[in-house]
Structure formats: structure tokens, C-alpha cells
Wavefront OBJ file of the C-alpha trace (Angstrom):
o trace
v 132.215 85.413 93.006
v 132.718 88.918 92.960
v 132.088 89.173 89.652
v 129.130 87.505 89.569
v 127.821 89.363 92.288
v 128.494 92.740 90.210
v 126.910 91.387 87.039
v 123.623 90.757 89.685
v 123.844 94.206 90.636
v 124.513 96.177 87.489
v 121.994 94.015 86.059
v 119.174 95.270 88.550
v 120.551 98.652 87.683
v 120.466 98.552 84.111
v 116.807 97.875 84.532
v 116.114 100.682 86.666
v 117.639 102.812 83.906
v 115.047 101.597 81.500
v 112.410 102.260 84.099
v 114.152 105.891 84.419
v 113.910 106.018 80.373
v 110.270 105.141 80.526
v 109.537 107.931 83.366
v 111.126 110.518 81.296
v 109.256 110.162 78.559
v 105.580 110.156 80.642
v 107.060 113.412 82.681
v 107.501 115.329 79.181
v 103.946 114.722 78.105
v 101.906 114.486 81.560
v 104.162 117.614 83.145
v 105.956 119.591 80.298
v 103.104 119.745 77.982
v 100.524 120.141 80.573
v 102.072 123.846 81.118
v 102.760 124.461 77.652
v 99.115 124.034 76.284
v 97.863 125.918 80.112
v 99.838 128.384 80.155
v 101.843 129.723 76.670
v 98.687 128.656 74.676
v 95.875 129.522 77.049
v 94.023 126.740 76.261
v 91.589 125.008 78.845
v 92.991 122.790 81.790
v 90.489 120.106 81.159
v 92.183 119.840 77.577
v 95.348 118.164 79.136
v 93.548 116.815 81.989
v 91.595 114.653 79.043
v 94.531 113.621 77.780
v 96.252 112.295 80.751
v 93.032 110.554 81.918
v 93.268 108.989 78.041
v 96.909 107.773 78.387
v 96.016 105.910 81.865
v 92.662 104.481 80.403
v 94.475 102.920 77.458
v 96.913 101.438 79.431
v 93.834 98.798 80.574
v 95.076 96.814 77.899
v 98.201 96.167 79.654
v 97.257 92.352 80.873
v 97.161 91.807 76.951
v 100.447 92.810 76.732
v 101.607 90.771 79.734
v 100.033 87.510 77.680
v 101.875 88.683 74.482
v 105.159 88.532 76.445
v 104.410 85.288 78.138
v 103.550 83.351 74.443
v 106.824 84.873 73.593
v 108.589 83.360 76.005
v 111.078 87.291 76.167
v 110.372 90.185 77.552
v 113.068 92.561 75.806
v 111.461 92.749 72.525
v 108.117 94.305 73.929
v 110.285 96.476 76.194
v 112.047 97.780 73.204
v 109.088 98.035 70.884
v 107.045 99.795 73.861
v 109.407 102.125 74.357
v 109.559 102.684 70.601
v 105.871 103.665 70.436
v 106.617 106.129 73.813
v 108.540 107.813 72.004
v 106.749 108.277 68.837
v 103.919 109.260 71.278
v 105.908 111.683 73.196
v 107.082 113.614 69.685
v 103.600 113.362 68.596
v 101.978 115.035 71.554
v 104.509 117.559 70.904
v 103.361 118.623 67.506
v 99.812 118.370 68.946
v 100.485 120.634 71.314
v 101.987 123.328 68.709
v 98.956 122.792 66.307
v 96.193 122.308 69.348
v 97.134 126.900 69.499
v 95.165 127.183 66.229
v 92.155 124.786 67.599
v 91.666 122.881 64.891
v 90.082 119.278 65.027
v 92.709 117.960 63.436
v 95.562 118.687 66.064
v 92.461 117.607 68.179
v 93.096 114.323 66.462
v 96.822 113.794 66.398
v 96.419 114.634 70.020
v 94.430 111.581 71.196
v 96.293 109.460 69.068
v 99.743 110.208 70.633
v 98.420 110.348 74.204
v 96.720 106.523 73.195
v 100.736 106.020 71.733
v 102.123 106.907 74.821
v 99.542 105.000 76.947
v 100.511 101.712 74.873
v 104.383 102.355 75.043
v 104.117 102.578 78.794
v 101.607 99.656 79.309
v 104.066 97.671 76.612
v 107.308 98.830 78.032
v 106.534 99.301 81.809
v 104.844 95.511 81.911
v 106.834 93.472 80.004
v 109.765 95.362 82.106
v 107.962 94.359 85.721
v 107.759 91.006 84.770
v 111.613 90.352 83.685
v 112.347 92.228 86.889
v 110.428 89.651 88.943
v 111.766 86.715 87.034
v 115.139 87.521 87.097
v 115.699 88.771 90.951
v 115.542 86.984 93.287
v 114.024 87.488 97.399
v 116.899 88.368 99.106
v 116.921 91.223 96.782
v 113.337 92.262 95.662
v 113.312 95.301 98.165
v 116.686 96.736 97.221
v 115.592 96.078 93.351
v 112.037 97.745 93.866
v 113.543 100.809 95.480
v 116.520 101.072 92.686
v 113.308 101.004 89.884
v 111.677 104.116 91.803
v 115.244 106.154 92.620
v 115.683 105.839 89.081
v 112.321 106.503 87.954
v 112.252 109.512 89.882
v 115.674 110.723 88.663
v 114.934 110.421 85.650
v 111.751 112.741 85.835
v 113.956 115.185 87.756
v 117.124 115.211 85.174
v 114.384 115.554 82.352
v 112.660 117.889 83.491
v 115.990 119.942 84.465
v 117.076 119.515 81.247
v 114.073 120.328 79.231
v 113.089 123.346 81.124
v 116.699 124.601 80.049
v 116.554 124.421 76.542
v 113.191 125.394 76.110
v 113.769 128.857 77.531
v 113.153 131.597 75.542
v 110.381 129.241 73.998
v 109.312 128.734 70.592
v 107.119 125.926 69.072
v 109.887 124.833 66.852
v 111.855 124.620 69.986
v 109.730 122.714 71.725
v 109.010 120.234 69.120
v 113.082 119.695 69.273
v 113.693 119.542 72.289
v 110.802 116.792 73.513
v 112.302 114.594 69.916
v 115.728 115.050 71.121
v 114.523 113.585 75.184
v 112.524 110.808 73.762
v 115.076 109.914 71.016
v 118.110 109.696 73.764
v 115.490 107.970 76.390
v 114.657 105.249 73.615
v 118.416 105.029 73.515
v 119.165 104.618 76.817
v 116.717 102.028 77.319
v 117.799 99.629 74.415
v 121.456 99.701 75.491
v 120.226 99.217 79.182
v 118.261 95.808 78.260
v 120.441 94.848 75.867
v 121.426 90.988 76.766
v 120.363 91.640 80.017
v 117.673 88.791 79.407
v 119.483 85.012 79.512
v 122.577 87.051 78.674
v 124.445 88.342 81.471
v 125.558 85.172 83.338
v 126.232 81.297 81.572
v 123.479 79.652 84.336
v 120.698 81.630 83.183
v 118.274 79.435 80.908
v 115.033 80.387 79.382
v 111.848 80.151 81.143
v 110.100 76.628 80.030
v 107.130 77.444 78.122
v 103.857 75.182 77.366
v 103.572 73.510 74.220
v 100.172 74.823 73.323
v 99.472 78.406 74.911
v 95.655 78.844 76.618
v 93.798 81.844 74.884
v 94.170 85.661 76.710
v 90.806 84.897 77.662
v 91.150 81.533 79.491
v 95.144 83.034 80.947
v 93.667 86.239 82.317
v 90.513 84.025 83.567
v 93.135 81.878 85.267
v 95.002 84.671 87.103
v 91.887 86.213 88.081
v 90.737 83.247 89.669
v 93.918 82.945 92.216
v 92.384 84.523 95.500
v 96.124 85.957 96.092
v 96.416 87.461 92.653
v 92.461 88.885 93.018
v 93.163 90.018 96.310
v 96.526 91.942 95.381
v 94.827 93.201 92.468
v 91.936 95.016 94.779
v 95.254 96.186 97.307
v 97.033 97.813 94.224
v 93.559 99.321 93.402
v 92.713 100.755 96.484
v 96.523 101.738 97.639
v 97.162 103.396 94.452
v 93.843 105.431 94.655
v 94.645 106.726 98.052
v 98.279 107.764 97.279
v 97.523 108.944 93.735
v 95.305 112.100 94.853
v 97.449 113.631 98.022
v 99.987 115.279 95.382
v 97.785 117.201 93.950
v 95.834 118.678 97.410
v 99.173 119.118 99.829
v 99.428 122.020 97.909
v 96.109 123.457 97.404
v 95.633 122.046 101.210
v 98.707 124.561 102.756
v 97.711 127.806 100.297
v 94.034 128.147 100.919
v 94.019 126.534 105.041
v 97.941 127.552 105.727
v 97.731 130.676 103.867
v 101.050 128.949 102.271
v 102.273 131.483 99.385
v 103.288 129.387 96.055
v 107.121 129.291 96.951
v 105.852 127.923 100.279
v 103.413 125.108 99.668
v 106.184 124.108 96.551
v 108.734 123.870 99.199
v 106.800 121.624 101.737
v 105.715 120.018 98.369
v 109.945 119.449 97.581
v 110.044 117.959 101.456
v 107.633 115.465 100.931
v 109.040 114.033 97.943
v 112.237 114.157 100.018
v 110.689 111.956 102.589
v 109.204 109.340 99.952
v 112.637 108.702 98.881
v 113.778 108.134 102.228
v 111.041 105.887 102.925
v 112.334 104.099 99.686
v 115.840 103.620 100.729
v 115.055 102.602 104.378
v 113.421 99.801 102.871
v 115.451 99.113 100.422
v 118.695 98.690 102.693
v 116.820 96.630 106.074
v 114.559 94.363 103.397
v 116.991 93.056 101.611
v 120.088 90.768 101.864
v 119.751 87.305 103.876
v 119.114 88.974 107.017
v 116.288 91.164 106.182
v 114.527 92.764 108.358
v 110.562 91.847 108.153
v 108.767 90.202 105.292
v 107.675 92.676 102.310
v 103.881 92.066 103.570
v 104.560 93.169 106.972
v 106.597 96.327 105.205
v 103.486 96.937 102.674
v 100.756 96.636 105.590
v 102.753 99.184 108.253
v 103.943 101.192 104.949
v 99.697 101.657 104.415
v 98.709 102.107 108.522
v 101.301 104.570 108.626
v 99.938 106.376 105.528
v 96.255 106.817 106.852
v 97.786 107.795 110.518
v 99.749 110.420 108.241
v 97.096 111.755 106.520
v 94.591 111.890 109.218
v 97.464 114.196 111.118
v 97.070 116.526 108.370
v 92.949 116.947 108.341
v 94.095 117.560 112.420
v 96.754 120.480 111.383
v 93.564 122.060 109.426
v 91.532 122.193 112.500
v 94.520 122.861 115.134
v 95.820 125.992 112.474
v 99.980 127.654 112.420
v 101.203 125.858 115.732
v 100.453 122.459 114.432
v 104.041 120.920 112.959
v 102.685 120.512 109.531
v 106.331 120.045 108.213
v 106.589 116.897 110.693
v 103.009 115.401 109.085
v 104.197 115.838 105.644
v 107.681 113.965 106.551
v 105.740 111.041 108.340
v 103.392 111.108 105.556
v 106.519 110.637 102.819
v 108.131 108.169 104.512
v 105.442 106.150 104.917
v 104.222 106.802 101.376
v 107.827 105.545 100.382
v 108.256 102.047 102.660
v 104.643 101.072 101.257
v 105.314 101.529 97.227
v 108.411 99.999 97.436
v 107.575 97.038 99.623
v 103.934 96.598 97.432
v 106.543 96.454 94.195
v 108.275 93.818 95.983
v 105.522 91.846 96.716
v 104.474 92.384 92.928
v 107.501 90.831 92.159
v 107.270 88.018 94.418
v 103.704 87.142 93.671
v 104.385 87.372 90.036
v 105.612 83.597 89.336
v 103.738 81.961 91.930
v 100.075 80.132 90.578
v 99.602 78.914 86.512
v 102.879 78.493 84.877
v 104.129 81.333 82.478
v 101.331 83.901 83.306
v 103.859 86.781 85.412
v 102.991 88.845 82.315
v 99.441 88.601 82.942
v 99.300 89.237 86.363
v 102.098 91.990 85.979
v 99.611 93.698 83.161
v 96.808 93.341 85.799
v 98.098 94.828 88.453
v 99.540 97.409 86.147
v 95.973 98.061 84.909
v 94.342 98.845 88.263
v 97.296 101.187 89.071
v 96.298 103.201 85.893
v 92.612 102.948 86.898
v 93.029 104.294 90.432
v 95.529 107.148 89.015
v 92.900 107.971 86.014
v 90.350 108.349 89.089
v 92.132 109.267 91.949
v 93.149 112.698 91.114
v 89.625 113.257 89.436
v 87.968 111.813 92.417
v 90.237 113.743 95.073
v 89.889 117.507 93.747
v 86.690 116.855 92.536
v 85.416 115.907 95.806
v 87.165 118.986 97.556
v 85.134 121.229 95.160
v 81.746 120.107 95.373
v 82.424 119.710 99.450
v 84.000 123.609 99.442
v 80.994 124.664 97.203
v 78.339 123.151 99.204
v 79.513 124.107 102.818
v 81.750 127.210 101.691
v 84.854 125.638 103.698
v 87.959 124.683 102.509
v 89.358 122.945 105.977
v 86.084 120.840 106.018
v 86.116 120.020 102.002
v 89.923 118.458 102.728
v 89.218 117.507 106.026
v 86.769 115.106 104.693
v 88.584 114.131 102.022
v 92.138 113.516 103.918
v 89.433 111.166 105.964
v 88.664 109.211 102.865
v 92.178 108.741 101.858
v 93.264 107.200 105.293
v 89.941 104.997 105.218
v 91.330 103.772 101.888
v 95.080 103.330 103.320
v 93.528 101.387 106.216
v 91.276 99.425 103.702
v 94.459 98.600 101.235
v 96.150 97.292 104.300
v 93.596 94.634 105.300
v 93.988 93.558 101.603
v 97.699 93.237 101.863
v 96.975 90.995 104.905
v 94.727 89.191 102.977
v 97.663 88.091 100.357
v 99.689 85.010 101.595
v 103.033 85.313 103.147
v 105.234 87.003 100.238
v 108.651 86.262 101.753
v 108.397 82.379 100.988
v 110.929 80.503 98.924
v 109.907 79.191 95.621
v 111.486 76.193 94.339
v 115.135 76.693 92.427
v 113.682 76.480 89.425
v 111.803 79.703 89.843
v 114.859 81.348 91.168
v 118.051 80.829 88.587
v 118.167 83.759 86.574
v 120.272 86.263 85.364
v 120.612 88.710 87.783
v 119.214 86.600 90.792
l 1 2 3 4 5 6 7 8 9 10 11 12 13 14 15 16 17 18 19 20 21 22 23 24 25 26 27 28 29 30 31 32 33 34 35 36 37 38 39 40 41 42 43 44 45 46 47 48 49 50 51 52 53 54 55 56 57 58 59 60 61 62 63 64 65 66 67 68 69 70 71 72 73 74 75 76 77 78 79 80 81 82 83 84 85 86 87 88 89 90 91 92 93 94 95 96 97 98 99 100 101 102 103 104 105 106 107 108 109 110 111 112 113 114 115 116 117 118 119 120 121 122 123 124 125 126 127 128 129 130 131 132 133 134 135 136 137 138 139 140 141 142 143 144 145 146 147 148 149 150 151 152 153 154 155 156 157 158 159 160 161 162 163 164 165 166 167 168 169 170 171 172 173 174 175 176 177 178 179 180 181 182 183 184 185 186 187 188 189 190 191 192 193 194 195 196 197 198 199 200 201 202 203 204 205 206 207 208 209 210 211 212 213 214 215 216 217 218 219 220 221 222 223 224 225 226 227 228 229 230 231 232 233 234 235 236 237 238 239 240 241 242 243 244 245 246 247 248 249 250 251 252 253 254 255 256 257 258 259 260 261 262 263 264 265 266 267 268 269 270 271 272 273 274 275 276 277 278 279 280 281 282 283 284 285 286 287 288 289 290 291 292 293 294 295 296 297 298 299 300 301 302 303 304 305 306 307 308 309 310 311 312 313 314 315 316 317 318 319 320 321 322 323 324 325 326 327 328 329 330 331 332 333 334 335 336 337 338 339 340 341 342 343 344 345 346 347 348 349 350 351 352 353 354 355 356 357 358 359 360 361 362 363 364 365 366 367 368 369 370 371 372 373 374 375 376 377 378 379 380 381 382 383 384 385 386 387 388 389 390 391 392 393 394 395 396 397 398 399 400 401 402 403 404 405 406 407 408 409 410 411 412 413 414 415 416 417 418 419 420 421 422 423 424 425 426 427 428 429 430 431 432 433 434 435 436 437 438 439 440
């Protein structure tokens, strides 16, 4: 029994380690190369802006690759081969990034093909991955699995970005090219010996999933899923979540330098304390929604995980108007936590959802809901700092231009968590069937 119970575990872990693989791939190319062309090769933001946008609207594809894994019948080989074409992205966007200093249309070129690599690597690797994550835990340990997948994920953006800002100092375009092949070569590695018989391999019960005879057409399986109210219905709560959420990085900064008066060591601090907080929020989670006395279903978690986020937010469009003796480090803590408990109990309910309706389609719905997360992150930090602009430009004030947008954001929180209400109970038992897998 013990045994089995650490083959559950480690299992759940090795695929957080894949998801950590993944992540440190996407933070070399959105993060690392962001600077490089901004800053050591002057060229435009909107350059690497493009690109990012690119990478996320590429990854719309990602319900195809959910139906490609479903036909299959395994999810490892398109979580190998995805994170094969990552990689070959990543290196790509590398030499891109060298050859983009002479402003030529051909490093032009090579660029939007490896950021379209890197968006079909993720959508490949990061779907087919949600999908044998979902089949193979099972409730009692959803929440502890979804917060494991985003620990990891995020370790692995901070070790790789440790690591990479290391060796790239003093830079030097050959340097750099090394360094990113040498990450994604070792993060391709990790992530092949991570799934490696993880899938039907681990423990003697685990069986394949039955499959249909005769497969429906991506057409007619996405038409299926799409029809489900409670897949439509999560679909527009991933949307609208993920839009909220996706633009508050990128203005708690901007927010505390030009309202606060923050200096840059300053707003990066609060910045380092809010990431802090999401983690906690994470574990919290994690630890009271899991096990067989678990506290709370995952929609309950998701719904006060969203209320929680808009109440946050709205605190910090008050801090703005109150000024210095408002606690803004207790708003950006609140707003963390909560950030946290809702992504990791909406992963859980991803998770649970997944199997439920048509037979064999988790892939599909996986790549859908994976598809309006990359739609409301393409959008979300366009719409966000794009709206503070034109608001600052056309009244002149900063505290009003993120006033009103902090106001949208908890509109959209509150919005997200009347969807989530929407979706049916996600802490009901599915028949056995559903539930013998690997590391259930």
C-alpha cells in the first residue's frame, strides 16, 4: 500500500516536472528574449510584443491537438513531440533574435516562424499533458495535483531564469544562442524522462482508455463539446477569469511607480510579494482540497478564489484615491492569495470536467479551454495597458486611467464567478471506470 501510494504521488510529480520543462522553455522566449531584443539591441517593444501575441494566437489550434490525442488513444507521444517543437522554437527565436540586430526581413522571418514553433509545442505539449493529468488523478487529489503543476511551473521559470541570467553575463550573441540551446535541450530532457511510462505504466491496474471503433471528424468532436452547456459555460469562465488575471502583472507595477511614487527596486519588491502570496494561495488549496476530507468542493474554491479577486483589486483602485497611509502591501497579499486559491481550484475543475459528457473527447475540451486561456492572455495585457493609456491621455490622470481599469478587472472577476456557478457541481464521483488509472 505504501508503495502504491508513492508511485501515485511521484507520478503526479513527474508530471509537474514536465509542466516545469514546458514553462522554462516559454520564460526564455516571452522574458529572456523580450530584454535582449529591448534592451542590448534597441529594437522596438512592439517587435517582441508581436511575437508573444503570435505564440498565444497560434496556440488556437490547441482543440486540434486535443482531438489528435484522443484518436490516438496516448497522450505521451504528443507531449514528447510538442515539447520537441518548443524547443526547436525556443533555439530558433534565439538566432532570430541575434540576426533581428541587423533588421533584415529575413531574421524577420525565422522570427515568426519560431514564435508559431513555440506556440505549437506549448499548445501540443501543454494539452495533451492537461488531459493525461485529468485522466489519470483522481478527486480526492485534483487540488493537491493542480497546485503541484503551478509550484513546478513556476519553479521552473524561476531556476531558468536564475540560471540563464548567469551564464549570459558578460553577453555575447554567440553566448546567447548557447545558452537558450543548452536550457531547451536539458528541458526537452527532463520532460521525456519525466513522462516516460508514466502513461498505463506505473502501476499493473492501469488499462488503456476504451476508444470508439470509428472516430467522429474534429469538426463533429469539437461541435459535440461545444454543445455541453457545462463545457460552453467553463469555456466562457476560463475566458473571462483568465482575461482579468492576465493584465494585473503588468500594471501593479506601473500602478505603485507613477500613483505610489514607488522607485523600480520598490514596485519590483511589492511585485516579488505578490507572487509570494499567489503561491500561498496555491498551497492553501492544495493541502484543505484534497484528501477524503476536503474541505469545500473545487467550485465553491474557484467562485470565492474569483469574489475575492475583484474585492482585491477594487482595494487597490481605493489605495489610489486614499494615497501613502493606505496598506497597499496588505491589498497586494489579499490580491495573491486570492489570485492563487482561484487558478488552482479552476485547474481542478478543468480536470474534473474533462471526462465527463461524449466519450474520449478530454483532449478536446482540454485544447478548448486551453485556447481561450491563450485568447484572454493575447488580449488581456493588450487590452489592460492599452486602456490605461488612452484613459491617462484623455483625462491626463494616472490614478483615474487605473482606477477605471482595476474597476473593469473586478467586474470581470465578479462576472467569471457567476460562470463558475453556472458549471455543475465539480466534486461529484464518476463511475470507476473513469477513475482507475495510473496515478489515481
Amino acid at each position: 500500500m505504501a508503495l502504491r501510494w508513492l508511485l501515485r504521488w511521484s507520478g503526479i510529480v513527474r508530471l509537474g516536472l514536465v509542466q516545469a520543462a514546458l514553462g522554462s522553455v516559454v520564460v526564455l522566449v516571452t522574458s529572456t528574449l523580450n530584454r535582449v531584443m529591448v534592451v542590448e539591441y534597441a529594437l522596438p517593444a512592439m517587435l517582441p510584443g508581436v511575437l508573444v501575441a503570435l505564440h498565444y494566437a497560434v496556440q488556437m489550434i490547441r482543440p486540434r491537438f486535443g482531438y489528435g490525442s484522443d484518436v490516438g488513444g496516448r497522450r505521451t507521444p504528443w507531449i514528447i513531440g510538442g515539447m520537441a517543437v518548443l524547443s526547436t522554437g525556443g533555439v530558433l527565436a534565439a538566432v532570430a533574435a541575434v540576426l533581428l540586430a541587423h533588421a533584415s526581413l529575413a531574421a524577420l522571418a525565422l522570427a515568426v516562424i519560431a514564435y508559431t514553433l513555440v506556440g505549437l509545442g506549448v499548445g501540443a505539449a501543454g494539452t495533451s499533458l492537461l488531459a493525461l493529468l485529468a485522466k489519470q488523478v483522481d478527486a480526492r487529489r485534483r487540488a493537491a495535483a493542480a497546485s503541484i503543476m503551478w509550484v513546478l511551473m513556476i519553479a521552473g521559470f524561476a531556476i531558468t531564469s536564475t540560471t540563464v541570467s548567469h551564464f549570459l553575463d558578460p553577453f555575447s550573441p554567440q553566448r546567447l544562442i548557447e545558452v537558450v540551446a543548452t536550457a531547451a535541450g536539458a528541458a526537452f530532457l527532463v520532460a521525456v524522462l519525466a513522462v516516460w511510462k508514466v502513461e498505463n505504466g506505473a502501476l499493473p491496474l492501469a488499462a488503456p482508455a476504451p476508444r470508439a471503433s470509428v472516430a467522429p471528424p474534429f469538426s463533429a468532436a469539437l461541435r459535440n463539446v461545444w454543445d455541453d452547456a457545462q463545457a460552453r459555460r467553463f469555456t466562457l469562465f476560463v475566458f473571462v477569469s483568465m482575461l482579468a488575471y492576465s493584465a494585473q502583472e503588468l500594471l501593479l507595477e506601473p500602478f505603485c511607480g507613477l500613483v505610489f511614487g514607488y522607485t523600480l527596486g520598490q514596485s519590483a519588491k511589492l511585485s516579488g510579494l505578490w507572487h509570494s502570496a499567489v503561491f500561498v494561495g496555491m498551497v492553501v488549496v492544495g493541502i484543505v482540497g484534497s484528501g477524503t476530507r476536503r474541505f469545500g468542493s473545487l467550485r465553491a474554491w474557484t467562485m470565492g478564489g474569483c469574489y475575492a479577486s475583484g474585492l482585491a483589486i477594487l482595494t487597490l483602485a481605493a489605495a489610489g484615491v486614499v494615497g501613502p497611509a493606505w496598506p497597499i502591501n496588505a491589498s497586494v497579499v489579499a490580491l495573491g492569495i486570492a489570485n492563487g486559491v482561484f487558478a488552482v481550484a479552476a485547474i481542478g475543475s478543468m480536470m474534473e470536467l474533462a471526462h465527463q459528457g461524449e466519450t474520449g473527447g478530454a483532449g478536446v475540451r482540454m485544447g478548448l479551454w486551453g485556447a481561450a486561456q491563450a485568447l484572454a492572455f493575447a488580449l488581456g495585457g493588450m487590452v489592460g495597458t492599452g486602456s490605461v493609456d488612452l484613459i491617462r491621455y484623455v483625462s491626463g490622470s494616472p490614478l483615474l486611467a487605473f482606477a477605471s481599469v482595476f474597476g473593469l478587472q473586478a467586474v470581470l472577476f465578479f462576472l467569471a464567478a457567476r460562470f463558475a456557478a453556472r458549471v455543475g457541481s465539480t466534486n461529484q464521483r464518476r463511475p470507476a471506470a473513469n477513475s482507475t488509472a495510473v496515478i489515481a
